[in-house]
PDBQT receptor file of N, H, CA, C and O in Angstrom, charges set to zero:
ATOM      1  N   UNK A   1      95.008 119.865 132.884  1.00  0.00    +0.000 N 
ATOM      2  CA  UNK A   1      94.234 119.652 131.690  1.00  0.00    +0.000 C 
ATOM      3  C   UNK A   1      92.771 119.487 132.079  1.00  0.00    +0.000 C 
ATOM      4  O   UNK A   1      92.510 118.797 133.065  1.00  0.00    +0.000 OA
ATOM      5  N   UNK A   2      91.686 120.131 131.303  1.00  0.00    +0.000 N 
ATOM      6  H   UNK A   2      91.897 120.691 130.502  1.00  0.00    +0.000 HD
ATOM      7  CA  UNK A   2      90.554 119.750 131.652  1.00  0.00    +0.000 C 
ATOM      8  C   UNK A   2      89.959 119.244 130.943  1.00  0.00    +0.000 C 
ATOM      9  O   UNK A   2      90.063 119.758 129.829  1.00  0.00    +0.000 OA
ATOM     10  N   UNK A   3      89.191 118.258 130.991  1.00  0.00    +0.000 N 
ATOM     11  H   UNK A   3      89.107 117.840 131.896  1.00  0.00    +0.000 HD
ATOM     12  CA  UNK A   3      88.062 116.999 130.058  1.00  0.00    +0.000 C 
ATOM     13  C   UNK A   3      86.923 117.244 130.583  1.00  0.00    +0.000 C 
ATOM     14  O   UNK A   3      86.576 117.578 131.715  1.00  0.00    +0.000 OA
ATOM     15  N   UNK A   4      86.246 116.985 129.386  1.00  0.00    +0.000 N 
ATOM     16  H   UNK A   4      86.528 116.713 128.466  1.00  0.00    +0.000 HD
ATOM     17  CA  UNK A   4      84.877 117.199 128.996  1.00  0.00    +0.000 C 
ATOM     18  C   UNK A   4      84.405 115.821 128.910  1.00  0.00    +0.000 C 
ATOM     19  O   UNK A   4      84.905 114.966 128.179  1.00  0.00    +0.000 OA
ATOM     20  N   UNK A   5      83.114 115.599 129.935  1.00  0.00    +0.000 N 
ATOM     21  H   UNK A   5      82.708 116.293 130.529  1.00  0.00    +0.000 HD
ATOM     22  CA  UNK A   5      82.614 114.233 129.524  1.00  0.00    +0.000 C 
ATOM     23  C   UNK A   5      80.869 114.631 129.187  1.00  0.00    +0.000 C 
ATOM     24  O   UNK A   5      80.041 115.132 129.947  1.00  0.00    +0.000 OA
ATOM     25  N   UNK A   6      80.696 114.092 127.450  1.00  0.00    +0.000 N 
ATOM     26  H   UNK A   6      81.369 113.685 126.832  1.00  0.00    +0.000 HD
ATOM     27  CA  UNK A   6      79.597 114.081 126.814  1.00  0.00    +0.000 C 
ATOM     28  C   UNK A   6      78.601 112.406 127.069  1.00  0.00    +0.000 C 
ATOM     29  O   UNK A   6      78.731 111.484 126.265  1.00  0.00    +0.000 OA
ATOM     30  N   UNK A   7      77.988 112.341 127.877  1.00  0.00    +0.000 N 
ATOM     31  H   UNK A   7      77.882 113.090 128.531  1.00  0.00    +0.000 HD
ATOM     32  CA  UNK A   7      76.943 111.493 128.112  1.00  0.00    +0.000 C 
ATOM     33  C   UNK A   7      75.924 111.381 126.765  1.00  0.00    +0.000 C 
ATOM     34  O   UNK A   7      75.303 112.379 126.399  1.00  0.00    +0.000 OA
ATOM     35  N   UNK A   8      75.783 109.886 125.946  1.00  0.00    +0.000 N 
ATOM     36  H   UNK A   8      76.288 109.076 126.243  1.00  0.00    +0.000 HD
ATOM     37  CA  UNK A   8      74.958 110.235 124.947  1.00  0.00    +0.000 C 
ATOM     38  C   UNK A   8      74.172 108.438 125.301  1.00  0.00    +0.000 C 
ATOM     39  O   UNK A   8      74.668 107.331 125.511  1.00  0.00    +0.000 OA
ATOM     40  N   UNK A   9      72.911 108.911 125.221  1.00  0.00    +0.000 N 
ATOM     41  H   UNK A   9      72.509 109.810 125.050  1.00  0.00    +0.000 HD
ATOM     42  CA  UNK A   9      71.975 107.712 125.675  1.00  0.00    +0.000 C 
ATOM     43  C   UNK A   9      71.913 107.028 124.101  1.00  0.00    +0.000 C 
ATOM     44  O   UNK A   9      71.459 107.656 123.145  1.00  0.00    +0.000 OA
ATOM     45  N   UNK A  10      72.475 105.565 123.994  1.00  0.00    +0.000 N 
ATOM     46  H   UNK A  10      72.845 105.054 124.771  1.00  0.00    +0.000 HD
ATOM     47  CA  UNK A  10      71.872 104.991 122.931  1.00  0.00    +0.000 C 
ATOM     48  C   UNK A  10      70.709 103.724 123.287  1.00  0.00    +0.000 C 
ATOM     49  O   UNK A  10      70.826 102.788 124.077  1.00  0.00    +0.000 OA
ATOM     50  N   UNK A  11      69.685 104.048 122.481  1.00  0.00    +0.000 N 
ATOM     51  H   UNK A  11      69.590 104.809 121.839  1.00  0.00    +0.000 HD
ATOM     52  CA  UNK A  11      68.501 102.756 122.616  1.00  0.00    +0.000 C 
ATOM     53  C   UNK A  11      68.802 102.008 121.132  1.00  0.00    +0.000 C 
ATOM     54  O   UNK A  11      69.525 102.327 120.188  1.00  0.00    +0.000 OA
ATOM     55  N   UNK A  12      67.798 100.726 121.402  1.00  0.00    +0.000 N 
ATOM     56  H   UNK A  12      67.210 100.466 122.169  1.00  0.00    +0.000 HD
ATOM     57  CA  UNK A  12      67.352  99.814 120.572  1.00  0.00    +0.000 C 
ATOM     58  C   UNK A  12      66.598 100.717 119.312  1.00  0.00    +0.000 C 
ATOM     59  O   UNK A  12      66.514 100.198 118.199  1.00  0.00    +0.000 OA
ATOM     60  N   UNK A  13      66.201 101.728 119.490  1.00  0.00    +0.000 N 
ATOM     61  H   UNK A  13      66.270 102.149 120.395  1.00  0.00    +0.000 HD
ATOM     62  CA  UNK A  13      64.836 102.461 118.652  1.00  0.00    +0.000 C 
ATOM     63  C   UNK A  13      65.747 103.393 118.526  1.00  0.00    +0.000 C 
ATOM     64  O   UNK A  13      65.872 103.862 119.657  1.00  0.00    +0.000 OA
ATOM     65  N   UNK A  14      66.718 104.137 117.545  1.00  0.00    +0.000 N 
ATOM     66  H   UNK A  14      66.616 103.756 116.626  1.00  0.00    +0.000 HD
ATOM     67  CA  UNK A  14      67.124 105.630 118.025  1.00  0.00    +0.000 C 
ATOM     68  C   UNK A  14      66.407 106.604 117.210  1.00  0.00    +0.000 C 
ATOM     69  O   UNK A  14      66.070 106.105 116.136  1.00  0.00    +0.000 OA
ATOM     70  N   UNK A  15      66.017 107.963 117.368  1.00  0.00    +0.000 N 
ATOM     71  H   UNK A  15      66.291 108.368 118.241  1.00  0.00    +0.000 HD
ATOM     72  CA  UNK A  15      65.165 109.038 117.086  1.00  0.00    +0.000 C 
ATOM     73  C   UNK A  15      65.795 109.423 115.667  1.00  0.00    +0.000 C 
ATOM     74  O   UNK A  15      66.991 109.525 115.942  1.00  0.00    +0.000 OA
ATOM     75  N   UNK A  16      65.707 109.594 114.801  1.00  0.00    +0.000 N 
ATOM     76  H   UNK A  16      64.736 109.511 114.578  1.00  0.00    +0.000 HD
ATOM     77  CA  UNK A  16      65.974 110.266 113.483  1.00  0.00    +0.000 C 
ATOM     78  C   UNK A  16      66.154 109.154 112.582  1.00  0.00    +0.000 C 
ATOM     79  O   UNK A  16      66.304 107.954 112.816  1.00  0.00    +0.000 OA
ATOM     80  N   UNK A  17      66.093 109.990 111.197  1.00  0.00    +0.000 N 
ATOM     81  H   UNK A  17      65.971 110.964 111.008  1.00  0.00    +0.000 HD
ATOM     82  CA  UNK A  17      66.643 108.383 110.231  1.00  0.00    +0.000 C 
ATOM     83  C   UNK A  17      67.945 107.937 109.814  1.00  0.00    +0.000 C 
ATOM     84  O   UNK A  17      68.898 108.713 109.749  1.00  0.00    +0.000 OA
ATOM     85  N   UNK A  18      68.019 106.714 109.530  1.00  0.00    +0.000 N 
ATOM     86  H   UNK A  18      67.245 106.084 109.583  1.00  0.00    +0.000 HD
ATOM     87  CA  UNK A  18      69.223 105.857 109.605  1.00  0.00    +0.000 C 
ATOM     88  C   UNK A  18      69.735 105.850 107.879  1.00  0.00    +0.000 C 
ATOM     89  O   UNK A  18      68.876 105.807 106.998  1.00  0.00    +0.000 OA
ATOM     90  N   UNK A  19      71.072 105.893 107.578  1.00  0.00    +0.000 N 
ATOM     91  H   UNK A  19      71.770 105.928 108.294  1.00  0.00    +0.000 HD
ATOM     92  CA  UNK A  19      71.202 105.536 106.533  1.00  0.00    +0.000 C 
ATOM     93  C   UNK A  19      71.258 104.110 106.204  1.00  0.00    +0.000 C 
ATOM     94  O   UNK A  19      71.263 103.384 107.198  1.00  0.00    +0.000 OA
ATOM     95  N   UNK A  20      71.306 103.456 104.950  1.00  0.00    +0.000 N 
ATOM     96  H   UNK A  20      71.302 104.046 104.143  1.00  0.00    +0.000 HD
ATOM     97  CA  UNK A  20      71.376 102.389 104.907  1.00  0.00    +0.000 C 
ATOM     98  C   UNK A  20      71.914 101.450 103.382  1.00  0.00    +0.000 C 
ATOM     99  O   UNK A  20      71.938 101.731 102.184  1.00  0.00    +0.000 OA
ATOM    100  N   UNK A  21      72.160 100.671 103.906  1.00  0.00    +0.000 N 
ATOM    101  H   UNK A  21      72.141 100.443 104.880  1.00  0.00    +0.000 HD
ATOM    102  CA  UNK A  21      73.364 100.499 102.652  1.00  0.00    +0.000 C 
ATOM    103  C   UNK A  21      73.111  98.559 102.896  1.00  0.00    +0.000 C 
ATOM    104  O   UNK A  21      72.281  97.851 103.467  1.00  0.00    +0.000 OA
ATOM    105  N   UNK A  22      74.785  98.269 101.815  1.00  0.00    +0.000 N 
ATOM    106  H   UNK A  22      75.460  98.843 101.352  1.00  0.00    +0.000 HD
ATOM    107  CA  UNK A  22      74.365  96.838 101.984  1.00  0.00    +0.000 C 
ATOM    108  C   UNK A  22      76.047  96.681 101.866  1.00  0.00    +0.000 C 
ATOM    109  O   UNK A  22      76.726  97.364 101.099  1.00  0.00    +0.000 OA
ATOM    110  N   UNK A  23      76.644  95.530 102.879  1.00  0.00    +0.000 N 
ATOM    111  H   UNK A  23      76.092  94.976 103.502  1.00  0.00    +0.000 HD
ATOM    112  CA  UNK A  23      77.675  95.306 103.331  1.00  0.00    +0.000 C 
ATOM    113  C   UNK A  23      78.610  94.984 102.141  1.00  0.00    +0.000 C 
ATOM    114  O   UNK A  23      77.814  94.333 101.464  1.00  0.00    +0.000 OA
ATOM    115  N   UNK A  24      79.933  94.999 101.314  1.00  0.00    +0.000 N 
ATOM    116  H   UNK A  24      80.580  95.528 101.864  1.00  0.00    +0.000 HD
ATOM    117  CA  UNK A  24      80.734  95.001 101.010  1.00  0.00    +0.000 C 
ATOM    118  C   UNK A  24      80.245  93.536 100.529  1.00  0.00    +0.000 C 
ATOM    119  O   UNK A  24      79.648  92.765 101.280  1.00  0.00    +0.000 OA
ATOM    120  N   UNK A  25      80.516  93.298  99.417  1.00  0.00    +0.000 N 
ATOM    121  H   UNK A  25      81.001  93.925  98.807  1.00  0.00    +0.000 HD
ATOM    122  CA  UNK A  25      80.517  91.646  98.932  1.00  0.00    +0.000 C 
ATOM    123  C   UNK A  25      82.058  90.715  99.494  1.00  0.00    +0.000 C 
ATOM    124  O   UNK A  25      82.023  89.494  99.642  1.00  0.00    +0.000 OA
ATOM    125  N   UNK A  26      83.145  91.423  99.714  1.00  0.00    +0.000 N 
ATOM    126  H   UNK A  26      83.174  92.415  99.593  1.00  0.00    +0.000 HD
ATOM    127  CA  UNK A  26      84.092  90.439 100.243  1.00  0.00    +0.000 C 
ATOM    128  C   UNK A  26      83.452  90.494 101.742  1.00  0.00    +0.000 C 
ATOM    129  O   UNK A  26      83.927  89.557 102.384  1.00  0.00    +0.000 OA
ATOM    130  N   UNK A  27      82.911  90.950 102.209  1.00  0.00    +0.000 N 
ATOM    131  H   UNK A  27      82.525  91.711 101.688  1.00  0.00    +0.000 HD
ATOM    132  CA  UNK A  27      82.383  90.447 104.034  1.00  0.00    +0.000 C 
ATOM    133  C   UNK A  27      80.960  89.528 104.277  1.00  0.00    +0.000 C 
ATOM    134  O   UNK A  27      80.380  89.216 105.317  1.00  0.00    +0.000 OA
ATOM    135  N   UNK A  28      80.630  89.207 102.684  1.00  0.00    +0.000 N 
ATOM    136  H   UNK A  28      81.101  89.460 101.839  1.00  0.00    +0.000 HD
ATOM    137  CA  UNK A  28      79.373  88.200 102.770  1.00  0.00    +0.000 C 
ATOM    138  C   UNK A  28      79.767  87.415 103.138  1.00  0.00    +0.000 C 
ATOM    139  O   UNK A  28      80.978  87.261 102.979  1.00  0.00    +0.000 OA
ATOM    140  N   UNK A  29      78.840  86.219 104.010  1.00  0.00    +0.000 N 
ATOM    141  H   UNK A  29      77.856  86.344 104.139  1.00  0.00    +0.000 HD
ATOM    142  CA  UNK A  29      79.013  84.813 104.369  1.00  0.00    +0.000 C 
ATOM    143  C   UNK A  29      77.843  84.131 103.454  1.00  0.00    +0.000 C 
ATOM    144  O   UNK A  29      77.821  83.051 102.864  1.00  0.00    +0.000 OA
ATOM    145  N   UNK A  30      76.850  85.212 103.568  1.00  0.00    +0.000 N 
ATOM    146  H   UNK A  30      76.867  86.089 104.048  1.00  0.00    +0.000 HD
ATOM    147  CA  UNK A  30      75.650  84.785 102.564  1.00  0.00    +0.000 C 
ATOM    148  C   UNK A  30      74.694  85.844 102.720  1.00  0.00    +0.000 C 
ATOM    149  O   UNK A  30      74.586  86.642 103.651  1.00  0.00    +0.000 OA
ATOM    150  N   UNK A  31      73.671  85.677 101.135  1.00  0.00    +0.000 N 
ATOM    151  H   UNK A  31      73.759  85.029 100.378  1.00  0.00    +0.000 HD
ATOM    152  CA  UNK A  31      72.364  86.604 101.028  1.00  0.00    +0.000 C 
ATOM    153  C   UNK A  31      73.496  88.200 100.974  1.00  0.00    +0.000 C 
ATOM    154  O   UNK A  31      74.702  88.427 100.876  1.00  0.00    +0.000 OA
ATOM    155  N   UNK A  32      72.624  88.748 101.065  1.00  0.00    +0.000 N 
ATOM    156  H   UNK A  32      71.644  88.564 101.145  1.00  0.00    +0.000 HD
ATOM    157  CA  UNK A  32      72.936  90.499 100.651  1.00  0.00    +0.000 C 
ATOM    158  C   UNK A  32      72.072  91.077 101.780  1.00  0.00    +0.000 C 
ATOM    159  O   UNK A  32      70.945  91.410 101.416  1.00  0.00    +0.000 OA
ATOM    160  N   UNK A  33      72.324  91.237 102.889  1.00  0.00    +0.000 N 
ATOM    161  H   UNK A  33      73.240  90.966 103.185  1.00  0.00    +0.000 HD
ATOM    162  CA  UNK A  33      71.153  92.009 103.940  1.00  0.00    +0.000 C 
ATOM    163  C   UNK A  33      71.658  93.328 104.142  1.00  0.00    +0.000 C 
ATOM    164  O   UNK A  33      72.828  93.685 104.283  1.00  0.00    +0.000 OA
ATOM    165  N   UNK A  34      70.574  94.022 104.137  1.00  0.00    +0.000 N 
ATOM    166  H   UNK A  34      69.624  93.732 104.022  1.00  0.00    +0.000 HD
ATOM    167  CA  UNK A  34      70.476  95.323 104.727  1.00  0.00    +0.000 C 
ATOM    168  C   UNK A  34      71.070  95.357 106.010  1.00  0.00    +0.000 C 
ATOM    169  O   UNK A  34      71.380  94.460 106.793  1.00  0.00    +0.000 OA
ATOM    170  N   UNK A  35      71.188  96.958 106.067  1.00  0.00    +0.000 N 
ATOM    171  H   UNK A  35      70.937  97.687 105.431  1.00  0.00    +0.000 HD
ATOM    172  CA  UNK A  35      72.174  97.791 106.654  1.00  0.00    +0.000 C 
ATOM    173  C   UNK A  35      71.322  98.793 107.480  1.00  0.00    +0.000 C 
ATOM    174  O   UNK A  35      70.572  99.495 106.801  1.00  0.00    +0.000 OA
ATOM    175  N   UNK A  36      71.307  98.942 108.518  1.00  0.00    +0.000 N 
ATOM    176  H   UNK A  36      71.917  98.372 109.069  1.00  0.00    +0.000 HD
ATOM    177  CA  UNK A  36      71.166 100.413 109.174  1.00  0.00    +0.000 C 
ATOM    178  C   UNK A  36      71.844 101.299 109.651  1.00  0.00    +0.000 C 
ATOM    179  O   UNK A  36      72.792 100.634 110.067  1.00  0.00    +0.000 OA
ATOM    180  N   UNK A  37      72.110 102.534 109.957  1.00  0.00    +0.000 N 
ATOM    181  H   UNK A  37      71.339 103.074 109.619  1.00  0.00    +0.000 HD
ATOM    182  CA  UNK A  37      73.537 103.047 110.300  1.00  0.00    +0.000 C 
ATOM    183  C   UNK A  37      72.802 104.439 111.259  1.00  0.00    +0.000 C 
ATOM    184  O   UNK A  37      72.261 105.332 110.609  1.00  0.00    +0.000 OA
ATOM    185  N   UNK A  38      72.830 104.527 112.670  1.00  0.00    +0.000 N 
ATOM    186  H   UNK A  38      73.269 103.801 113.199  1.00  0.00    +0.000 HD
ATOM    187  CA  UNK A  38      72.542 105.737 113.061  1.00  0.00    +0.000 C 
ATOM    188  C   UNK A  38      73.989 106.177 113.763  1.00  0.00    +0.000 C 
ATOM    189  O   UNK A  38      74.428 105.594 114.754  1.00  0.00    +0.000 OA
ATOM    190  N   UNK A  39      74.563 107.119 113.207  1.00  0.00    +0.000 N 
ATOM    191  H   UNK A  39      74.206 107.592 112.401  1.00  0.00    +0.000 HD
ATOM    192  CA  UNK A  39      75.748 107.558 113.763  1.00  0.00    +0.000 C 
ATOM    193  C   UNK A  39      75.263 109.017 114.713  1.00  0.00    +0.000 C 
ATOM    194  O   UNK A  39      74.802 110.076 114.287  1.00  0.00    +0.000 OA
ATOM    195  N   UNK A  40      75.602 108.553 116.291  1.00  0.00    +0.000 N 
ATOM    196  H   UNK A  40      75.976 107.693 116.637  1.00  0.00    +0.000 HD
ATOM    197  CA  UNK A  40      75.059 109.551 116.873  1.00  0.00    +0.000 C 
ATOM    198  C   UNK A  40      75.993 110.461 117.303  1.00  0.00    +0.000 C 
ATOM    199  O   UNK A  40      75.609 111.440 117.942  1.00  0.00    +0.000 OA
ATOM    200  N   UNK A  41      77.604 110.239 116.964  1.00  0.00    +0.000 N 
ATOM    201  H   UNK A  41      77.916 109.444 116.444  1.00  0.00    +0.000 HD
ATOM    202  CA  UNK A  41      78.356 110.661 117.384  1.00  0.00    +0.000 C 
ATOM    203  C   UNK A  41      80.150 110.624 116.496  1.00  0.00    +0.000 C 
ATOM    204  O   UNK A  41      81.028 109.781 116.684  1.00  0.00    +0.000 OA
ATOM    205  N   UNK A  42      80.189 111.614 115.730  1.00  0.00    +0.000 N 
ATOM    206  H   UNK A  42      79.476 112.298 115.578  1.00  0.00    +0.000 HD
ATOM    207  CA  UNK A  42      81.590 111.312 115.423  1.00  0.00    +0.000 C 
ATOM    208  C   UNK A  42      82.417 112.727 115.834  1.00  0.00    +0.000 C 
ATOM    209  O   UNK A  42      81.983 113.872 115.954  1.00  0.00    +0.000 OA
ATOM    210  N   UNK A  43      83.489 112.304 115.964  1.00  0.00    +0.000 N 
ATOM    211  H   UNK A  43      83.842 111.374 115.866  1.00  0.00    +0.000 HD
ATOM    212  CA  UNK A  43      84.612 112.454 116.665  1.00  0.00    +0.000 C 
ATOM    213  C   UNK A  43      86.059 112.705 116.005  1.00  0.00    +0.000 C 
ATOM    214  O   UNK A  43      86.810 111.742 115.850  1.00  0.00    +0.000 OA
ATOM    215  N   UNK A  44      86.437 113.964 115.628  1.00  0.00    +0.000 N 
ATOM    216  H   UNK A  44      85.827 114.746 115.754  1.00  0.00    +0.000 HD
ATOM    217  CA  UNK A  44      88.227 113.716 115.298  1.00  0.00    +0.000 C 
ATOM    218  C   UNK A  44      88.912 113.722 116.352  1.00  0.00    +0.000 C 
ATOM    219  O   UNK A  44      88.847 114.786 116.968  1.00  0.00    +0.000 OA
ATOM    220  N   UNK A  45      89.799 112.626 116.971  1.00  0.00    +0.000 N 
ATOM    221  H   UNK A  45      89.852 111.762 116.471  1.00  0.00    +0.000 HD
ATOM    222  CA  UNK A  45      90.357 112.632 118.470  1.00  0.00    +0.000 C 
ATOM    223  C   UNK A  45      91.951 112.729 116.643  1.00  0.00    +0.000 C 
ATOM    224  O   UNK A  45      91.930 112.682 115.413  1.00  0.00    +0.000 OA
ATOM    225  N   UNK A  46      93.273 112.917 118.114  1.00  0.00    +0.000 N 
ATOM    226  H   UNK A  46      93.291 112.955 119.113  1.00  0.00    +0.000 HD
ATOM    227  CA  UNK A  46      94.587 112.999 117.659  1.00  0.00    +0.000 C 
ATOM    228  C   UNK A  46      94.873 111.946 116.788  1.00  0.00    +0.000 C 
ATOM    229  O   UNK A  46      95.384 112.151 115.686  1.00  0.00    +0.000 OA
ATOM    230  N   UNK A  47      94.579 110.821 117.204  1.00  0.00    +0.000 N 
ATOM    231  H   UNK A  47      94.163 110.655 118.098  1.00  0.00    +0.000 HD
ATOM    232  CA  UNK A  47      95.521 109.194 116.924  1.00  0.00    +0.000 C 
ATOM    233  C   UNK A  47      94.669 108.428 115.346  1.00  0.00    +0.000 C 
ATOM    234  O   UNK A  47      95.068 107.703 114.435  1.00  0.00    +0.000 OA
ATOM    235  N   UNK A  48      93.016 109.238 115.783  1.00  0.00    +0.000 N 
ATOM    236  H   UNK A  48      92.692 109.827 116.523  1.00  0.00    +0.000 HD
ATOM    237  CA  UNK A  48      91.922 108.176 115.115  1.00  0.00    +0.000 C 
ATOM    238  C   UNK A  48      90.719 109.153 114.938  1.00  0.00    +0.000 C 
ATOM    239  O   UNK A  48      90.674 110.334 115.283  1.00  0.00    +0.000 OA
ATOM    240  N   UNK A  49      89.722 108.382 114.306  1.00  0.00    +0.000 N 
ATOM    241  H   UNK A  49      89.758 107.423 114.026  1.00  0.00    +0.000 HD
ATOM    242  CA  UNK A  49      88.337 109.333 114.376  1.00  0.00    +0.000 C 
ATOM    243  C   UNK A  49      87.495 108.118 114.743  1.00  0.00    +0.000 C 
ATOM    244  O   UNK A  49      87.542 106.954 114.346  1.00  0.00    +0.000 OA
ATOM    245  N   UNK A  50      86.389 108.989 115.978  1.00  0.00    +0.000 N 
ATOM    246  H   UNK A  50      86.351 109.934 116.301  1.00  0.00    +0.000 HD
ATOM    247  CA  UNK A  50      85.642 107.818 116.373  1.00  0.00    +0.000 C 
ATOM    248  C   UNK A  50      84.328 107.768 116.226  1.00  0.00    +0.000 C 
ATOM    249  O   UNK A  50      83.967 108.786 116.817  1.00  0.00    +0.000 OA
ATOM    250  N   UNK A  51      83.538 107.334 115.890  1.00  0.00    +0.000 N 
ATOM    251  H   UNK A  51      83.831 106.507 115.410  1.00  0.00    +0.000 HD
ATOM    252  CA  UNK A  51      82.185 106.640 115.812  1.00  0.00    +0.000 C 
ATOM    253  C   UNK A  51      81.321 105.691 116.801  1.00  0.00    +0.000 C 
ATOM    254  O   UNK A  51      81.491 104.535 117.188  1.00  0.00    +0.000 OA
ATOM    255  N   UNK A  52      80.456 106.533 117.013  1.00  0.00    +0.000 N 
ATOM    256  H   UNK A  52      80.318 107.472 116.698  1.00  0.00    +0.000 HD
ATOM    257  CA  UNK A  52      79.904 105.623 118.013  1.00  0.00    +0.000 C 
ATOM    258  C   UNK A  52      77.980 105.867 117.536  1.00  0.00    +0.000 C 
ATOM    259  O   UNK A  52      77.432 106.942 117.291  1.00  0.00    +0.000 OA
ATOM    260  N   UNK A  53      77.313 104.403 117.539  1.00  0.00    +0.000 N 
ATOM    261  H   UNK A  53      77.759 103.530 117.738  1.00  0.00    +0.000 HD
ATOM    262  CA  UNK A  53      76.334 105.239 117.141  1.00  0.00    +0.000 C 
ATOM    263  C   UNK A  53      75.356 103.304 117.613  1.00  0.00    +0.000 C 
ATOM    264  O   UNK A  53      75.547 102.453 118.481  1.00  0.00    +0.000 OA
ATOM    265  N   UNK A  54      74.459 103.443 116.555  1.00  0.00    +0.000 N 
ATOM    266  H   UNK A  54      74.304 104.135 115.850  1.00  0.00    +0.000 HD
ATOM    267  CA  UNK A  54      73.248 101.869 116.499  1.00  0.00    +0.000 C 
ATOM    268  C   UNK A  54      73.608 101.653 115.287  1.00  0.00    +0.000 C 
ATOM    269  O   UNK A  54      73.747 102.642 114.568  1.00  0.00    +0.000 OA
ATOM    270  N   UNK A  55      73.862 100.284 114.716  1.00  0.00    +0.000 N 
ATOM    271  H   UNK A  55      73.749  99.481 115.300  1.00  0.00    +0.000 HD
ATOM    272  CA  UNK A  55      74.092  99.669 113.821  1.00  0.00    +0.000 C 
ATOM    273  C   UNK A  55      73.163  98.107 113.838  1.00  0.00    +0.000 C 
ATOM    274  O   UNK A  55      73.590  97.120 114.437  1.00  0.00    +0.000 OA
ATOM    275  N   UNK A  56      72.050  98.116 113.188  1.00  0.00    +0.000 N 
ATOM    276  H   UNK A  56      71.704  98.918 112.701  1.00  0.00    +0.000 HD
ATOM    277  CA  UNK A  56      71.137  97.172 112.843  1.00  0.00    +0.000 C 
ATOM    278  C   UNK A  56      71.312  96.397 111.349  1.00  0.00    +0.000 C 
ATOM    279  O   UNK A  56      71.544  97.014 110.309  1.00  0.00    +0.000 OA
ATOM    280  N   UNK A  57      71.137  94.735 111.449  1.00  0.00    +0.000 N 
ATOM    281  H   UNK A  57      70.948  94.234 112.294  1.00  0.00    +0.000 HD
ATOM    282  CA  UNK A  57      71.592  94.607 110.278  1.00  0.00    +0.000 C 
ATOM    283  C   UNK A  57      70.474  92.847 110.032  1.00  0.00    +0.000 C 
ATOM    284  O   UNK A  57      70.159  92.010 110.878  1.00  0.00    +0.000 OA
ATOM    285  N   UNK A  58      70.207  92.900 108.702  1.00  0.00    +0.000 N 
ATOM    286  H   UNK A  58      70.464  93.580 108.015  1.00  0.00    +0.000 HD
ATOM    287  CA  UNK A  58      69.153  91.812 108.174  1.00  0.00    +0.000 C 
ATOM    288  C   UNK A  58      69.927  90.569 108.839  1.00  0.00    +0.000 C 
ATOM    289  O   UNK A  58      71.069  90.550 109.297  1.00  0.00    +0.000 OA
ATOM    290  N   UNK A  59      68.796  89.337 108.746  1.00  0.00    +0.000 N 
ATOM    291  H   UNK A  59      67.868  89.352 108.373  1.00  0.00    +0.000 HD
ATOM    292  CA  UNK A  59      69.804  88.302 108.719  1.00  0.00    +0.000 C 
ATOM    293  C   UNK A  59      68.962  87.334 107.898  1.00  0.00    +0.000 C 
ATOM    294  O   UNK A  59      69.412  86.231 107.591  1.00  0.00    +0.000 OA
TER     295      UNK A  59
């Protein structure tokens, strides 16, 4: 079998824009904070689909 390994650099700052949203009201503890979402990477594997990306969030 041969595998493929994709190297993907994530920073603090990532290059393009982020979507952004505001978390589900049953997962508040408090306030309503913003959301950032840079998904740099999704994935249909067999079992699952994966996501890997920067996720920034208010506090």
């Amino acid at each position: 079998m041969h595998t493929t390994t994709r190297l993907t650099r994530l920073t603090a700052r990532p290059e393009g824009s982020s979507s952004t949203d505001h978390p589900r009201p049953e997962r508040l503890l408090r306030g309503n904070p913003l959301r950032e979402t840079w998904n740099l990477i999704e994935a249909d594997l067999p079992a699952a689909q994966e996501f890997c990306g920067v996720w920034r969030l208010e506090n």
